[in-house]
VOKOLGU-811477 format. One record per residue (C-alpha): y, z, x; residue number from 1; residue in one letter. Coordinates in Angstrom, 1 decimal. Each point is the difference from the previous one (the first is absolute). Layout:
N
c2, c3, c1, num, residuo
Y, Z, X, NUM, A;
...
This chain:
168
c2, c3, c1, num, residuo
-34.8, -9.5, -46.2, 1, X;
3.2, 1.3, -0.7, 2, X;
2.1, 1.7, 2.8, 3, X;
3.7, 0.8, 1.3, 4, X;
1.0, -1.2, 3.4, 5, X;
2.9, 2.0, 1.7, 6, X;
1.4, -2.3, 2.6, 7, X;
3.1, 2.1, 1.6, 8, X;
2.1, 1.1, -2.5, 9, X;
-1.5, -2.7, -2.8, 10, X;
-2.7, 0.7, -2.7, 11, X;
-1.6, -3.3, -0.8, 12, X;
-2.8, 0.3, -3.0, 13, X;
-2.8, -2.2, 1.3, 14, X;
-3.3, -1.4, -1.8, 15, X;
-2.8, -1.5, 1.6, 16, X;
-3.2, -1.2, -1.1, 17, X;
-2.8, -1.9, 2.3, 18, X;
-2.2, -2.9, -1.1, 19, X;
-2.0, -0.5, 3.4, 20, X;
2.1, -1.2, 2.6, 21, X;
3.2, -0.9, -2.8, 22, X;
2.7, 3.0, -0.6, 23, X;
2.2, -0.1, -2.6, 24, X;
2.7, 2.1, 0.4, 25, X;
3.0, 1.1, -2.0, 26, X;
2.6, 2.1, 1.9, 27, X;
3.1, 0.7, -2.6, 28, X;
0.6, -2.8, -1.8, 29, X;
-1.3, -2.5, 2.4, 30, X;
-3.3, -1.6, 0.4, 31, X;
-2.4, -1.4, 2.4, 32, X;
-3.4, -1.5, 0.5, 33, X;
-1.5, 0.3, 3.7, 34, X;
-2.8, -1.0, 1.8, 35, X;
-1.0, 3.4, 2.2, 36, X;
-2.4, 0.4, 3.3, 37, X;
-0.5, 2.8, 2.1, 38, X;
-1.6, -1.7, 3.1, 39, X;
0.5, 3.2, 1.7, 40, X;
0.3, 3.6, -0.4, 41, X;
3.4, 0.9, -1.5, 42, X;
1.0, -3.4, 0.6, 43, X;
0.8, -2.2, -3.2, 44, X;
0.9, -3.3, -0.5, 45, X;
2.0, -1.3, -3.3, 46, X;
0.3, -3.4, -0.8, 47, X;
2.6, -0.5, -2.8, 48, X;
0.9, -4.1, -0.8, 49, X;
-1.3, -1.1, 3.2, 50, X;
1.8, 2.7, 2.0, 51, X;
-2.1, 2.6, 1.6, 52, X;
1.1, 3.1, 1.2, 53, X;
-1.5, 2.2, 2.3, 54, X;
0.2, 3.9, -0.2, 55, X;
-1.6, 3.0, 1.9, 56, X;
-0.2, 3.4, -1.8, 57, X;
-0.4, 2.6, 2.0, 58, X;
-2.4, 2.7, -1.1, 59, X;
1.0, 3.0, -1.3, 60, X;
0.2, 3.5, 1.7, 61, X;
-0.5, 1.3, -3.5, 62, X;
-0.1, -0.8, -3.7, 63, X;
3.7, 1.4, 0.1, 64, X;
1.6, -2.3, 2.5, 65, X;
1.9, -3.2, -1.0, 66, X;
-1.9, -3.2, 1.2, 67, X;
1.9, -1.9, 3.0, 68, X;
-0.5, -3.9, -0.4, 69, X;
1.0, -1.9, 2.8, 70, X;
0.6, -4.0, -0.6, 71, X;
2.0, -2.6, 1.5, 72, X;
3.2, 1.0, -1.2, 73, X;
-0.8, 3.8, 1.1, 74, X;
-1.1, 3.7, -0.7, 75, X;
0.1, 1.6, -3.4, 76, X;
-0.9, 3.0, -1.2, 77, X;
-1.7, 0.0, -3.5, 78, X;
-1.3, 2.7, -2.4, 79, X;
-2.1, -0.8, -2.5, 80, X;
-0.1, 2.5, -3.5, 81, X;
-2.7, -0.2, -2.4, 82, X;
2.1, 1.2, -3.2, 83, X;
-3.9, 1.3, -1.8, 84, X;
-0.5, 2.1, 2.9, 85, X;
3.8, 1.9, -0.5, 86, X;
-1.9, 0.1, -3.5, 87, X;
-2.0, 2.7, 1.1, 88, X;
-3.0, -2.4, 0.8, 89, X;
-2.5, 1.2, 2.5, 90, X;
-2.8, -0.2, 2.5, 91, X;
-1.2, 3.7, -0.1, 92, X;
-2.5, 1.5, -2.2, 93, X;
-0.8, 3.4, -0.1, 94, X;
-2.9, 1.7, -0.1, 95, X;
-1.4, 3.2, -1.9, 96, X;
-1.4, 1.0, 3.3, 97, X;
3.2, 0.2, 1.8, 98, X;
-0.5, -3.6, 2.0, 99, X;
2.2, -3.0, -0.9, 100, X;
-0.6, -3.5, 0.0, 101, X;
1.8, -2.3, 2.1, 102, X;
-0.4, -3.5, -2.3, 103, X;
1.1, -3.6, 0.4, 104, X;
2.9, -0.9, -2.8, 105, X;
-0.8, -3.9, 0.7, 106, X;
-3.3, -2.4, 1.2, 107, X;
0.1, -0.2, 3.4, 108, X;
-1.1, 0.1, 3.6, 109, X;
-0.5, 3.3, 2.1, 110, X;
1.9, -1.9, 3.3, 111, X;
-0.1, 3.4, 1.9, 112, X;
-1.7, 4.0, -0.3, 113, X;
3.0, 2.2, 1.8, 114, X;
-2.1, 3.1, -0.8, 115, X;
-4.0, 0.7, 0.3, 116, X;
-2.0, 2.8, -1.9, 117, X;
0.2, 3.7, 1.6, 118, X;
3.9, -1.0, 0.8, 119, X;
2.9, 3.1, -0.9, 120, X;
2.9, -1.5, -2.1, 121, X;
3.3, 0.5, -1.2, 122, X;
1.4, -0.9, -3.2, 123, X;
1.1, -3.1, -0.4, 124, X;
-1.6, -1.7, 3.7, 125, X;
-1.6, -3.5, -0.1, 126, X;
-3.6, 0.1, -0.7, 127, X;
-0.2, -3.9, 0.0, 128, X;
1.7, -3.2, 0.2, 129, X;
-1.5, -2.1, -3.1, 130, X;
1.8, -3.7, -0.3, 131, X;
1.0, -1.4, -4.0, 132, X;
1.4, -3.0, -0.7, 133, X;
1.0, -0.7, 3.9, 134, X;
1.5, 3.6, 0.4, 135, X;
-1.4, 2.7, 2.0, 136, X;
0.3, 3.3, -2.0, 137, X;
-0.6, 3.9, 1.8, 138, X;
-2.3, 1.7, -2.1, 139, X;
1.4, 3.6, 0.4, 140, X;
-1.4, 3.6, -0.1, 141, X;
0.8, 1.5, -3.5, 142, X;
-0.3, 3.4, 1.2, 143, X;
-1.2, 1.9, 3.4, 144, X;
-3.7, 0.7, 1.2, 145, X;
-2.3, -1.7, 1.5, 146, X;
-1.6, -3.8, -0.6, 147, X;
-3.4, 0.7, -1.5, 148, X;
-0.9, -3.6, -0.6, 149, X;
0.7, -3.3, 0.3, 150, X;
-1.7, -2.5, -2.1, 151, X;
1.3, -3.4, 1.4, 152, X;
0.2, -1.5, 3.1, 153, X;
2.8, -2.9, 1.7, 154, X;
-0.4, -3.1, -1.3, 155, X;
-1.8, 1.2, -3.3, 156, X;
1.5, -1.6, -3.1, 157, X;
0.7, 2.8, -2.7, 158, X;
0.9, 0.0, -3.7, 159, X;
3.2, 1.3, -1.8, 160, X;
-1.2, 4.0, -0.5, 161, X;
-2.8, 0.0, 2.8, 162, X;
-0.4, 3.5, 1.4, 163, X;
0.7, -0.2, 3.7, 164, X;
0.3, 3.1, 1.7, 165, X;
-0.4, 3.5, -1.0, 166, X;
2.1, 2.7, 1.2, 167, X;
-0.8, 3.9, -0.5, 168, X;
């Protein structure tokens, strides 16, 4: 996975890829392999050449706020930018019969429904929470009505291009 991390004023290009509990990461031109845990919620450990590091990320209010990380040395604010989705990439599909499809970009886990069938929505509120790759993502309204369905349930593990919700 290929992203951007804007910490303050800096832009760092980062690339990560997971092999069970091994990262390797590449952020600029520096690399790392770790040895990563999450023995709790939103609370990671990192063990990189026998020093391990322990971090709490706070969740998010939405899929627009930066991430704050808390660690030994303090508070930083992080946002993450996934450079296919400023593409034009996306998790809506759009009916002929006016509904649209709220769909997963990325295999998963529904961690939490925000939103329940019959509900009124605005464009662009979270219908879910669904976590990929140890990041919680807000699955957002593409446009306003009303929830119609909702195929999944928390803790369900979905595919890259599930339908999850409909909207009309």
């Amino acid at each position: 996975m290929k992203l951007q991390a804007r910490v303050g004023e800096d832009t760092h290009k980062v690339e990560i890829r997971r092999d069970r509990r091994r990262v390797f990461a590449r952020v600029d031109d520096r690399e790392y392999e770790l040895e990563a845990s999450e023995p709790e919620p939103n609370v990671y450990l990192l063990n990189h050449e026998g020093r391990v590091g322990e971090f709490f990320v706070r969740p998010r209010d939405s899929s627009d706020s930066p991430y704050l990380v808390t660690s030994a040395k303090g508070e930083t604010e992080v946002r993450l930018i996934d450079p296919k989705k400023l593409r034009g990439s996306s998790v809506v599909g759009v009916r002929t019969d006016g509904a649209a499809e709220v769909k997963t970009a990325m295999p998963g886990k529904v961690v939490r429904l925000i939103l329940s069938e019959g509900a009124a929505v605005e464009k662009g509120d979270a219908v879910m929470v669904v976590e990929a790759m140890k990041m919680q993502n807000d699955l957002k309204a593409p446009k306003a009505g009303v929830v119609k369905e909702i195929r999944v349930s928390e803790g369900q593990t979905v595919a890259a291009g599930d339908v999850l919700a409909i909207i009309e």
